[in-house]
C-alpha positions in Angstrom: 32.9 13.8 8.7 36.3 14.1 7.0 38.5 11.3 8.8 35.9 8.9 8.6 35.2 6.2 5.5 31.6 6.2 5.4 29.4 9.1 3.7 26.2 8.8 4.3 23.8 10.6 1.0 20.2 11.1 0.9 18.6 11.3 -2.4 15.9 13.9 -2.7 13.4 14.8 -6.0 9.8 15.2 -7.2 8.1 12.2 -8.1 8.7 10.5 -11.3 12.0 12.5 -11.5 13.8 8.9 -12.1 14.9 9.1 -8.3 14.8 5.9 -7.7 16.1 4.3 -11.1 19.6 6.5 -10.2 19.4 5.1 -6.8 19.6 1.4 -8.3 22.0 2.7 -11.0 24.3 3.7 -7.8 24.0 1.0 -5.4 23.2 -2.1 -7.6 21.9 -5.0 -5.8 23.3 -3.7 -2.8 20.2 -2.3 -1.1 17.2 -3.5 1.1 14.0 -2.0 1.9 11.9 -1.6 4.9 10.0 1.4 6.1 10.4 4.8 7.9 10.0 4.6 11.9 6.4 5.3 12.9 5.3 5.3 9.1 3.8 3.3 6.5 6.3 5.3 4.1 9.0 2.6 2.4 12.4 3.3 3.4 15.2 2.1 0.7 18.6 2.0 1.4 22.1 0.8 -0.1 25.7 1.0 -0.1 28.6 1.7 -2.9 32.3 1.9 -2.8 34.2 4.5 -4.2 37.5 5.6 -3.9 38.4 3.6 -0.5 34.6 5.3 1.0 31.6 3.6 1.7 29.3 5.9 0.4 25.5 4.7 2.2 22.8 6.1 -0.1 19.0 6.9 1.5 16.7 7.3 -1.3 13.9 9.9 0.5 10.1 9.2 -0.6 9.3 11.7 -3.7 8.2 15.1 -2.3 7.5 18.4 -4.6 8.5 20.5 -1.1 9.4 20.4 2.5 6.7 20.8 3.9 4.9 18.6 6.2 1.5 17.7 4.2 2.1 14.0 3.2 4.1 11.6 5.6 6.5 11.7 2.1 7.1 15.5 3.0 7.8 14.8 7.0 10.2 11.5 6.4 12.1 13.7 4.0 12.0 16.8 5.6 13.1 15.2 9.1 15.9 13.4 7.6 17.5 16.5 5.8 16.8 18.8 8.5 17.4 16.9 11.7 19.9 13.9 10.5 21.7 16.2 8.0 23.4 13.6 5.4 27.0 14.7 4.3 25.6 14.9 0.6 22.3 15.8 -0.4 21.9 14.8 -4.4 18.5 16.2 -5.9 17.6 14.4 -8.3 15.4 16.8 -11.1 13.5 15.8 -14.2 15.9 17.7 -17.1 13.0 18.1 -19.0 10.6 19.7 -16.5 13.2 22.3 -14.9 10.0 24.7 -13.4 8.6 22.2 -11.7 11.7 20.4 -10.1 13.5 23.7 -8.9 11.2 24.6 -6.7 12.5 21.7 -4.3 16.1 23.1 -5.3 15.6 26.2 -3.9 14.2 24.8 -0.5 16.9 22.6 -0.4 19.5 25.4 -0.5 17.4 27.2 2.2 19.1 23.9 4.5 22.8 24.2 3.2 23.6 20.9 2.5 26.4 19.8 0.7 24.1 19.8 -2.6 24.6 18.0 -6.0 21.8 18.9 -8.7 21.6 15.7 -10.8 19.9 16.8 -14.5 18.4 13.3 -14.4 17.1 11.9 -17.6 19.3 14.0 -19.7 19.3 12.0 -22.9 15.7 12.7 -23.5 16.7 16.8 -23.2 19.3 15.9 -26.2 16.7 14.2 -28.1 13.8 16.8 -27.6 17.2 19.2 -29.1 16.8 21.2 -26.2 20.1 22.9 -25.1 20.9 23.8 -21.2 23.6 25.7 -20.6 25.0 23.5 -17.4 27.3 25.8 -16.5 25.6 29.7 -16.1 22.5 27.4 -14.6 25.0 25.9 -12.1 26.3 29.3 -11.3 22.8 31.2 -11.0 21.7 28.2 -8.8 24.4 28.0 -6.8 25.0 24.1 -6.7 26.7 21.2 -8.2 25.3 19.9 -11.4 25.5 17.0 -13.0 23.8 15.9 -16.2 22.6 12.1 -15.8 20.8 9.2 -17.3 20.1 6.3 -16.1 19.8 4.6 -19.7 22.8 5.2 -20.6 24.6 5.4 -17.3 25.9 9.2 -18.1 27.1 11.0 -15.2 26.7 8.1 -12.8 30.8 8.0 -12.2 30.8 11.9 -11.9 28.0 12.0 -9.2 30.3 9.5 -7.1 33.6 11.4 -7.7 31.6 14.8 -6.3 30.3 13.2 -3.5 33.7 12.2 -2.2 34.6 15.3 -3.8 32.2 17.1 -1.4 33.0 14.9 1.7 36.7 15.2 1.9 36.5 19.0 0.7 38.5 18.7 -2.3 35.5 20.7 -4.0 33.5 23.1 -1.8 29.5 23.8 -2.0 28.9 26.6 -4.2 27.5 30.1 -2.7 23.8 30.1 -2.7 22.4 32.5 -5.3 18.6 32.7 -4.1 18.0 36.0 -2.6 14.8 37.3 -2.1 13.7 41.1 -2.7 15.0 43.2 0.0 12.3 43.9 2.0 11.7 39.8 2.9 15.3 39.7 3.2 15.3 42.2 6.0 12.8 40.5 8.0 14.8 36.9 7.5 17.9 39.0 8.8 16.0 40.2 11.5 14.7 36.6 12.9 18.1 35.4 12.2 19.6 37.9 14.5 17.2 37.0 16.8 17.0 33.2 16.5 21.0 32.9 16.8 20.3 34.4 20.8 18.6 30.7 21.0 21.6 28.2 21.1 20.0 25.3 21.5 17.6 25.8 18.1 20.5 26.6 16.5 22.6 24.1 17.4 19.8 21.5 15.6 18.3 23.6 13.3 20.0 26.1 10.4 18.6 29.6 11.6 17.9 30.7 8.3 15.7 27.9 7.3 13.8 28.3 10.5 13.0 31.8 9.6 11.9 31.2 6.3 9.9 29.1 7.4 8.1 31.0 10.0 7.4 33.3 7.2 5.9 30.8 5.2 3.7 29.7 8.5 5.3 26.2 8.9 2.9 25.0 11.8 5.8 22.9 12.9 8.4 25.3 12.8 6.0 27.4 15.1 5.7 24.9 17.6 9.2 24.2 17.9 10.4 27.8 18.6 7.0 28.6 20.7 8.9 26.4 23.2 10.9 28.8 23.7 12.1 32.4 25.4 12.8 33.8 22.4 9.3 33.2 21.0 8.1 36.6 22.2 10.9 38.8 20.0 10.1 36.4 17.1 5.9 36.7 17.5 6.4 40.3 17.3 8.8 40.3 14.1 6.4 38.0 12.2 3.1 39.9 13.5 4.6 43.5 11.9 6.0 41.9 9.0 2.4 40.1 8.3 0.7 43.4 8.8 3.1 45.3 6.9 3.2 42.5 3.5 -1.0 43.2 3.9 -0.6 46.9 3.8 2.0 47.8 1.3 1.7 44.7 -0.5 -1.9 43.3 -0.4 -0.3 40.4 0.1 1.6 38.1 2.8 5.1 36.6 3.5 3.9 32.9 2.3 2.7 34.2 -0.4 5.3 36.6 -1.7 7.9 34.1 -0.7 6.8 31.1 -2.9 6.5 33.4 -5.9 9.9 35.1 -5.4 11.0 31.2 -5.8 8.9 31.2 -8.9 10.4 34.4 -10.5 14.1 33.0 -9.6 13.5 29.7 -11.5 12.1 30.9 -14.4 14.7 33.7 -14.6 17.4 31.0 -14.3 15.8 28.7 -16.9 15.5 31.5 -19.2 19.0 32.5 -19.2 20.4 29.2 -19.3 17.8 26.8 -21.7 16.9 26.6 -25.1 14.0 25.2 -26.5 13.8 23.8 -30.3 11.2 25.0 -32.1 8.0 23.2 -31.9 6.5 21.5 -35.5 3.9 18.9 -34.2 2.4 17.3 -31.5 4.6 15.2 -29.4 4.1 11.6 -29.1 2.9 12.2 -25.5 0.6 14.6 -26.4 -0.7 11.9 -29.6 -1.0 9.0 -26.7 -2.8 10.9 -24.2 -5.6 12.3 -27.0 -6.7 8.6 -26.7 -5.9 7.0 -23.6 -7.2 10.4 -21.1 -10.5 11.2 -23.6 -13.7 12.1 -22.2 -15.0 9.4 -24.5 -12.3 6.5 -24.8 -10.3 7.3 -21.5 -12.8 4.9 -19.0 -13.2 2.2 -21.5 -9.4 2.2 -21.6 -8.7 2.0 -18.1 -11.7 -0.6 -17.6 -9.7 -2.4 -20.2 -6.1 -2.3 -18.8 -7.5 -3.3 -15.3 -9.6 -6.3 -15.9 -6.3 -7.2 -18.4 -3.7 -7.0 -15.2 -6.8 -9.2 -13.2 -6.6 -11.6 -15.7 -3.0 -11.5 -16.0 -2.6 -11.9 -12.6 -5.3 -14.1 -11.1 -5.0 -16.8 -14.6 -1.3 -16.4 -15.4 -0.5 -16.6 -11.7 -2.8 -19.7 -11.2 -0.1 -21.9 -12.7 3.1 -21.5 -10.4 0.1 -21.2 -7.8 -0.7 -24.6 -8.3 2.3 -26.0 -8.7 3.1 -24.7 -5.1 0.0 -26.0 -3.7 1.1 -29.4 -5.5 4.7 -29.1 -3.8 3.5 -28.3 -0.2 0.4 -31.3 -0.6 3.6 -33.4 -1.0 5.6 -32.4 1.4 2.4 -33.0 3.6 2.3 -36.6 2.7 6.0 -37.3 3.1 5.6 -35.8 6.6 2.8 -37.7 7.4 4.7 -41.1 6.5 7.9 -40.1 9.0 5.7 -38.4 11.9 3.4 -40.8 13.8 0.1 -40.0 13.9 -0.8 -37.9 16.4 -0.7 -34.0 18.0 2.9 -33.5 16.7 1.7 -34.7 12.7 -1.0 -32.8 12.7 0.5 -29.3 14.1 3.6 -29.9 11.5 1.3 -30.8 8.7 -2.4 -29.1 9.3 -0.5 -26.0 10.9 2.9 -25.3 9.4 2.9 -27.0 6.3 -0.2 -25.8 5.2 0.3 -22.1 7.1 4.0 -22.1 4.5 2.1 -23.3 1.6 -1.1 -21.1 1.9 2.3 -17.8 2.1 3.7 -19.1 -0.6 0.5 -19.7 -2.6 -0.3 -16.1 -2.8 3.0 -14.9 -3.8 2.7 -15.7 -7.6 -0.2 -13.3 -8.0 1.4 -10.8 -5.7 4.6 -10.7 -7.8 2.6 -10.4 -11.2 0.5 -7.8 -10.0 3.5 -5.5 -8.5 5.2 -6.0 -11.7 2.3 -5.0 -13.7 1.5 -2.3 -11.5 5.3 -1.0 -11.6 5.1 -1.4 -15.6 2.2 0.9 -15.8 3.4 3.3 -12.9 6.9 3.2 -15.1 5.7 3.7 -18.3 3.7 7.0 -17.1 -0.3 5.2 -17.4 -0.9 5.6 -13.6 -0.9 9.1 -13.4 -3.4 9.2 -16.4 -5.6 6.4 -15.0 -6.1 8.6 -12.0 -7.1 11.4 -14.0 -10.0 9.6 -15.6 -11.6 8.4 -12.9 -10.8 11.1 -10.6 -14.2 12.6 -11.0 -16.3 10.3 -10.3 -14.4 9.4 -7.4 -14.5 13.1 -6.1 -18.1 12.2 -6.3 -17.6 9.9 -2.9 -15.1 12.7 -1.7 -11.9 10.6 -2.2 -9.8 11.1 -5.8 -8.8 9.0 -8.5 -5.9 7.5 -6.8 -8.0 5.9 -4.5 -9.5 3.5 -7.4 -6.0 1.7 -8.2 -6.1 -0.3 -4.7 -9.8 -0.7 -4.8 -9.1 -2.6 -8.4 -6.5 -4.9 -6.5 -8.7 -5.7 -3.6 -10.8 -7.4 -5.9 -8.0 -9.7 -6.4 -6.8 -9.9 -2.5 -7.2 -7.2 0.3 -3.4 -7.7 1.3 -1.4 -6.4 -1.8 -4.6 -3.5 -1.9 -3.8 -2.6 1.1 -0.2 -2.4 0.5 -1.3 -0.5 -2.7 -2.6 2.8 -0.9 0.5 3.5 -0.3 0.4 6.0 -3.0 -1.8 8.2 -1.5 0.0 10.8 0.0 -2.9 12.9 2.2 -3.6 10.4 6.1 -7.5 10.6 6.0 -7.8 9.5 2.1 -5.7 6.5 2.8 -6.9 5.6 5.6 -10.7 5.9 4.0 -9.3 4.4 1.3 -8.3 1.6 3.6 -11.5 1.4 5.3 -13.4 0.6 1.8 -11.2 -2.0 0.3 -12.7 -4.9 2.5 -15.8 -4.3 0.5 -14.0 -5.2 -2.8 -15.1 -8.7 -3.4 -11.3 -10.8 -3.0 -11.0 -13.7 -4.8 -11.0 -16.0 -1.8 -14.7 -15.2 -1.1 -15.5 -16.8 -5.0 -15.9 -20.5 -3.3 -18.2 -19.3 -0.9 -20.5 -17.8 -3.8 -20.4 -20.2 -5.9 -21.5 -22.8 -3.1 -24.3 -21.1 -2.4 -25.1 -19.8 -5.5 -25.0 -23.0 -6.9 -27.1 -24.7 -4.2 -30.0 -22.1 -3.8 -30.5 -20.4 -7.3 -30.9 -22.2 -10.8 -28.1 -22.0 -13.0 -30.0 -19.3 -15.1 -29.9 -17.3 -11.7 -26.5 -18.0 -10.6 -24.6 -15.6 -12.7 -26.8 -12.7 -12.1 -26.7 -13.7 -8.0 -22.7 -13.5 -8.2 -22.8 -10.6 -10.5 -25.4 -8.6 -8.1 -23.0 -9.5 -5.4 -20.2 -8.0 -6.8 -21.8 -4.8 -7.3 -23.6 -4.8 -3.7 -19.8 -4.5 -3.2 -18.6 -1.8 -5.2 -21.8 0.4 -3.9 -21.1 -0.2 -0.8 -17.7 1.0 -0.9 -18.9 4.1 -2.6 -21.4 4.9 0.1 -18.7 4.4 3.0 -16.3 6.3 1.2 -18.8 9.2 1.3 -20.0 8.9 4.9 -16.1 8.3 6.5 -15.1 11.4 4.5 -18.1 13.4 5.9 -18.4 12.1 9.4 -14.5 11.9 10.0 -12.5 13.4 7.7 -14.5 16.3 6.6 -12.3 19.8 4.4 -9.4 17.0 5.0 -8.9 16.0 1.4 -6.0 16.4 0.0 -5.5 18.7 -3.0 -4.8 16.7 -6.1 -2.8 18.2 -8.5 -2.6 16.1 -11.4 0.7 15.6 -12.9 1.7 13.8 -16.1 5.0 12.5 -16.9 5.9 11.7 -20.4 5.4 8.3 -21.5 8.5 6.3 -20.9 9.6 2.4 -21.3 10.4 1.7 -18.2 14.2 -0.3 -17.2 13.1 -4.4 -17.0 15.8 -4.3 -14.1 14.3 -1.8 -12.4 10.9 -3.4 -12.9 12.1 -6.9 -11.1 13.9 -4.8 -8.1 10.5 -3.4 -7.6 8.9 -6.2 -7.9 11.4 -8.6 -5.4 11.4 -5.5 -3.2 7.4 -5.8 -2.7 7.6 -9.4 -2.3 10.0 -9.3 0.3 7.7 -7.2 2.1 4.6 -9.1 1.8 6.7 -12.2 2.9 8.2 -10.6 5.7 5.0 -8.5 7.0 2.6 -11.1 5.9 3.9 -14.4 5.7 4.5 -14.5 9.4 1.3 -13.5 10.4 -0.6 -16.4 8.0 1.6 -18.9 9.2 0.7 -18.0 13.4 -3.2 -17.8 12.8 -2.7 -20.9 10.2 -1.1 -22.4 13.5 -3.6 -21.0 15.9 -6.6 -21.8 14.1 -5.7 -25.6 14.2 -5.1 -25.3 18.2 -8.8 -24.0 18.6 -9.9 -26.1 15.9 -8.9 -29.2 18.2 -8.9 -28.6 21.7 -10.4 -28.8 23.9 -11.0 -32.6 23.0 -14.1 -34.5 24.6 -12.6 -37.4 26.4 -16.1 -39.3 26.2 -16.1 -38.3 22.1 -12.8 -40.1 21.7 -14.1 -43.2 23.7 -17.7 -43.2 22.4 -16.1 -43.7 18.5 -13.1 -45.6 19.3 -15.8 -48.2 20.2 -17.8 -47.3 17.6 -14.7 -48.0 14.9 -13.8 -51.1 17.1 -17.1 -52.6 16.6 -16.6 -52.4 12.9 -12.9 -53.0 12.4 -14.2 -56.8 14.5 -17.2 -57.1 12.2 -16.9 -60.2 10.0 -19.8 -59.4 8.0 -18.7 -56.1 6.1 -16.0 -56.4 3.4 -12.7 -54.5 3.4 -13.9 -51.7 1.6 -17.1 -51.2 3.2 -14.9 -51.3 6.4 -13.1 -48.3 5.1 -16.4 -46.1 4.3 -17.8 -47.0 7.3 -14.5 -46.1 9.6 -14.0 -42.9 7.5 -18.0 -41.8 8.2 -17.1 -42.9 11.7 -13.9 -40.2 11.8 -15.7 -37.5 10.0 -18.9 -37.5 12.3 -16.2 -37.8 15.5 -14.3 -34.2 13.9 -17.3 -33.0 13.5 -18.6 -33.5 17.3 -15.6 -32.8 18.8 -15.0 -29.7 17.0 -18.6 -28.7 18.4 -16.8 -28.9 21.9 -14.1 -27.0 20.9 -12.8 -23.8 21.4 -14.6 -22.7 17.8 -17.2 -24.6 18.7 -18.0 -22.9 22.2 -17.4 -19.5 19.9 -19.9 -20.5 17.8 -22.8 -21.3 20.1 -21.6 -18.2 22.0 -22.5 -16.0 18.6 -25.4 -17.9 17.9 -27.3 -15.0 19.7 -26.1 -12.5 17.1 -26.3 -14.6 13.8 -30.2 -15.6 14.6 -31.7 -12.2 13.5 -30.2 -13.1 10.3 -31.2 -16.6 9.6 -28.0 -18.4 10.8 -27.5 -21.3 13.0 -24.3 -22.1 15.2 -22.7 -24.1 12.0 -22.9 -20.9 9.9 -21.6 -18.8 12.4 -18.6 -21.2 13.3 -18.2 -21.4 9.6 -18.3 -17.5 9.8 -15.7 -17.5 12.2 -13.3 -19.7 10.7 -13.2 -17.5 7.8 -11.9 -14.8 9.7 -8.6 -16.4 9.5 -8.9 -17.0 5.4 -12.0 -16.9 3.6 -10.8 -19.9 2.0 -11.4 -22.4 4.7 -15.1 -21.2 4.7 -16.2 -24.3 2.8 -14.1 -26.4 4.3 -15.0 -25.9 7.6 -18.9 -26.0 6.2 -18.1 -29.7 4.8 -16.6 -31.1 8.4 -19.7 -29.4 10.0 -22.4 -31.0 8.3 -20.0 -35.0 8.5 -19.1 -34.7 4.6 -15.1 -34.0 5.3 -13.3 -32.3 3.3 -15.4 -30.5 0.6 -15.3 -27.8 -1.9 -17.5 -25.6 -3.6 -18.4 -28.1 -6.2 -19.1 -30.6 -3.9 -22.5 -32.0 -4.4 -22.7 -33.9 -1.1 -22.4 -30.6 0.9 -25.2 -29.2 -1.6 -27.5 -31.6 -0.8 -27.3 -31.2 2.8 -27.2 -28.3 2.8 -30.6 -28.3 0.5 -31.9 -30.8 3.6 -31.6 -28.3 6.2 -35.6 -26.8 6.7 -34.1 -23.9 8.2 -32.2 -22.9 4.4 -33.6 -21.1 2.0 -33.1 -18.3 -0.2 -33.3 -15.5 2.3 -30.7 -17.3 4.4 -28.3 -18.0 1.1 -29.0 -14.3 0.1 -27.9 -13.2 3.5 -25.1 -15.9 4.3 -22.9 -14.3 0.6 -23.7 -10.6 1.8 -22.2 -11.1 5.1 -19.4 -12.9 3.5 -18.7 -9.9 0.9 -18.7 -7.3 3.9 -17.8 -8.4 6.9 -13.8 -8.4 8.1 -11.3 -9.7 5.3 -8.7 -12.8 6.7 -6.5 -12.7 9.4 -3.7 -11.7 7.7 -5.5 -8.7 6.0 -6.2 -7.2 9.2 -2.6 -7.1 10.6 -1.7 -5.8 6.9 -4.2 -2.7 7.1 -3.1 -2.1 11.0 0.7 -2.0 9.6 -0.7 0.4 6.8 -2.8 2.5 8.7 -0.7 2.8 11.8 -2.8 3.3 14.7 -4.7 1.0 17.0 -7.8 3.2 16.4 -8.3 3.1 12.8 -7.7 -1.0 13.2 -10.9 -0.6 15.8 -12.7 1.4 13.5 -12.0 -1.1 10.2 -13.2 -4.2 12.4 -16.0 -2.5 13.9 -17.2 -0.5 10.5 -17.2 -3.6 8.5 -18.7 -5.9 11.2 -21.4 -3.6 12.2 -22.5 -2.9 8.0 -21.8 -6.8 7.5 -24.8 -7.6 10.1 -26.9 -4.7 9.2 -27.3 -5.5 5.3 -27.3 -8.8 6.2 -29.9 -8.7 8.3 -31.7 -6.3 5.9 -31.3 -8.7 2.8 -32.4 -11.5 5.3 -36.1 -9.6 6.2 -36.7 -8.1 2.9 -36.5 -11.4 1.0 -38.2 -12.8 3.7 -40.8 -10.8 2.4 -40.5 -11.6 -1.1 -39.4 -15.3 -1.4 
């Protein structure tokens, strides 16, 4: 309010309107991200100075509308609507004026303090389009303000209006949208009627809330149904319905949205000037290769297994140069803390909880960059399109296939990724399916067994068969979650392509930090408590007579004069390993594991596998690991041929039981971490039921399946 110093501006546009690039261009490194209250939906904010006024700038998820379809539509709409920002600046794509008014004229329907920035602008001047700025800003009836964020035009003027605006040294401009007479007459009638209704009023503009009870705005319904005045309203809206049917053959949604229609292309018309076409566009030349019937897959296929590659090979480098750092740290710690409970929580549970954080956040930050390269440049929205139909195959559409890519990398930044599915029930399907994608901490795991079981011929074909048992599964569970709970829930995807743009390295890097920050703060917790919490149940309790039985034992051969120094060593080290591995028998895992063992028999398992099972619930990684201290071998890896060979001398491992063991791996619930990551994206504690349950319950029933059937066969 005038007086006060700070002006608080939301930021409202269509997707890929370059919203967000003139939100950086305004607030600089001053921002931070979080998200929305209640919602997965990311929330930026930031501040500027201008003029002596801190001017605090909301940058509102992309939204063609305001209605409440996507959780993008409801954050936006409930912050215009029910905060009401000082300034509202809608951001629209210059060169794609049809599409981006629509939002313009729904905006004025609120009457906010409005700026219409004509956002990349310099692409207008190269295209030798002309817009008359002026008659458009008249017929409009707002603010406008030609912008680009590559060459910084109109970035001073857009500050100068909103103080402008604020202190009321320029006042909002007299809305122009009027509808034909006959929808005006009802909106005059419900606003007659509405205005009775202080309290509405007082929170909600009257004339808004009558358009949208024309339009059948379910939440607009429910909020005046509350009240006395509903029954003078239900009436208005029942004639007016029967009467647009009647006369019209139509209905007030209807004739309302293309009344908005007719004034935008009326406006453009009078105020824009195309130049006369001569050839194809260089969009139009780029997309007749990379969205062909023919080439388009083999594109995509291409650009995906190239950002894998990118990020799981380039990343392995600063990946193992933090595992290097945090092994040292490990080793000074060890020298300063005496051996004992206090060493071993700092440096099996903190250190190593840090590290393993820190470990995945090369590949995260590559793949968010390459992601945000190919989102900027203008390739996402065609790498939906190609795929789109065989994913409408399974029900879900070709958004849906960009996090299911990433989860073959790691569930948590695919999780993250599904973000960009605007409609609840594909998401969350989308969700539900990722586990399935094959993450790169379940490659160990395969390749032990692989490697022990199958010839090296075989191998390949075993990990390869895997994979796919992954993808199909997916598939399949995409179709029966989208039939059994989300059935006529999909959301409607209009496919829109911007042209093909080089995106701002700048902006590229904010993105990128900004979804770091996030996996750090959401994630990086989380991995360091269960890192922690595993080692508690991993050690205690501790069998009193274990300790005393091998302390003897060690004793014994530490006194020995008959063994040499080395042999001493081995011996004492065998000693340690077999006392780790009985004591971890008795503890907390251990208890788990024989408590299982009920459940993993039907699929060939013993107590080992299923503790070994259970370990990997916190990271997939420590599968082998925790395999290696089972069988007395210490620490081992998945090339470790010790571990192989005992794991060859078991009788009760064979095939059917190595076929069985990797298929329960590949389905069953993804790490720890994972799991709080999908509850935080999905949002409620029933879908987190569902996604432990759904992939626990197919993890033991193909398992078990595989298990019988090659049985049968082998």
């Amino acid at each position: 309010m005038p007086g006060s110093n700070e002006i608080l501006v939301a930021l409202a546009g269509n997707p890929n309107s370059g919203k967000t690039s003139l939100f950086n261009k305004l607030v600089g490194a001053n921002q931070k991200v979080g998200n929305w209250s209640g919602v997965t939906v990311e929330k930026y904010e930031g501040s500027t100075n201008h003029r002596g006024f801190n001017i605090k700038v909301i940058d509102l998820p992309g939204t063609y509308s305001l209605t409440t379809y996507s959780p993008e539509e409801i954050v936006a709409r409930k912050f215009l609507v029910e905060i009401q920002p000082d300034v509202v600046i809608n951001v629209v794509d210059s060169s794609n004026l049809e599409r981006n008014l629509f939002l313009t004229t729904q905006l004025i329907d609120i009457q906010a303090n409005l700026i219409v920035a004509l956002n990349m602008y310099d692409e207008v001047e190269d295209h030798k389009t002309k817009i008359d700025v002026d008659q458009l800003e008249k017929l409009i009836g707002a603010h406008m303000i030609p912008t680009s964020t590559v060459n910084g035009l109109g970035i001073s003027s857009i500050l100068a209006h909103i103080v402008d605006l604020f202190t009321g040294a320029i006042s909002v401009r007299k809305n122009k949208l009027v509808f034909s007479d006959k929808i005006e007459t009802i909106i005059e009638n419900l606003v007659s009627v509405l205005e009775t209704e202080k309290e509405i009023t007082s929170q909600y503009f009257s004339r808004w809330l009558a358009i949208k009870l024309l339009v059948n705005d379910k939440d607009v319904y429910n909020i005046v149904r509350k009240y006395p005045v509903w029954i003078k309203v239900n009436s208005i809206l029942s004639k007016a319905i029967q009467q647009s049917k009647t006369e019209f053959d139509s209905d007030p949604e209807m004739m309302i949205k293309e009344e908005r229609h007719s004034f935008i292309r009326g406006a453009i018309k009078e105020t824009v000037k195309y130049a006369p076409r001569v050839k194809k566009s260089t969009t139009e030349i780029i997309d007749g290769i990379l969205i062909n019937r023919i080439t388009g897959l083999p594109i995509f296929a291409f650009f995906m297994w190239a950002i894998f590659q990118i990020t799981f090979t380039l990343g392995e480098y600063p990946m193992l140069w933090l595992e290097s750092y945090f092994s040292w740290l490990g080793n000074i710690a060890v020298q300063f803390i005496p051996e004992g409970v206090v060493q071993s929580i700092v440096v099996d549970g903190i250190i190593a909880g840090v590290g393993g954080v820190l470990g995945f956040l090369p590949n995260i930050m590559i793949l968010f960059i390459s992601l945000a390269f190919l989102e900027g440049t203008g390739y996402m929205a065609r790498a939906a399109f190609v795929v789109d139909k065989i994913m409408h195959k399974v029900g879900l559409h070709g958004k849906s296939f960009i996090p299911m890519i990433t989860g073959f990398g790691c569930s948590v930044p695919a999780f993250m990724a599904t973000r960009t599915l605007k409609n609840e029930s594909d998401r969350i399907t989308t969700l539900m399916i990722i586990p399935f994608m094959s993450c790169g901490a379940k490659f160990p795991v395969y390749v032990l067994i692989a490697g022990t079981f199958f010839d090296r011929s075989d191998a390949g074909n075993v990990l390869f068969g895997i994979y796919l048992l992954g993808v199909a599964i997916a598939l399949l569970s995409a179709k029966l979650l989208k039939t059994a709970f989300f059935k006529g829930e999909s959301e409607p995807f209009v496919m829109e392509l911007p042209p093909y743009r080089m995106p701002s390295v700048k902006i590229l890097f904010f993105q990128m930090w900004f979804k770091a920050q996030m996996y750090l703060r959401k994630a990086g917790t989380i991995i360091l408590f269960a890192s922690i919490l595993i080692w508690f149940v991993s050690n205690y309790p501790k069998s009193i007579q274990i300790t005393e039985e091998y302390s003897n034992k060690i004793s014994t051969v530490e006194l020995a004069e008959d063994f040499s120094s080395d042999s001493k060593a081995e011996l004492i080290g065998n000693l340690r390993t077999e006392e780790a591995s009985k004591q971890l028998e008795v503890s907390a895992v251990g208890v788990i594991g024989k408590l299982i063992e009920p459940l993993v028999q039907p699929l060939g398992f013993d107590w080992r596998l299923g503790i070994s099972l259970v370990s990997g619930i916190a990271a997939k990684e420590i599968v082998v690991s925790t395999m290696g201290t089972l069988y007395s071998l210490g620490d081992s890896d998945e090339n470790s041929t010790a571990l192989r060979e005992k794991l060859l001398a078991i009788g009760s491992y064979n095939i059917p039981v190595a076929l069985s063991f990797m298929v329960f791996v590949l389905l069953y619930i993804p790490c720890f971490a994972a799991s709080i990551v999908f509850h935080r994206e999905a949002g409620k504690i029933k879908w987190t039921f569902l996604y432990i349950f759904y992939t626990m319950t197919v993890a033991w029933i193909m398992s078990f399946a595989t298990y019988n059937i090659a049985s049968l066969f082998l």
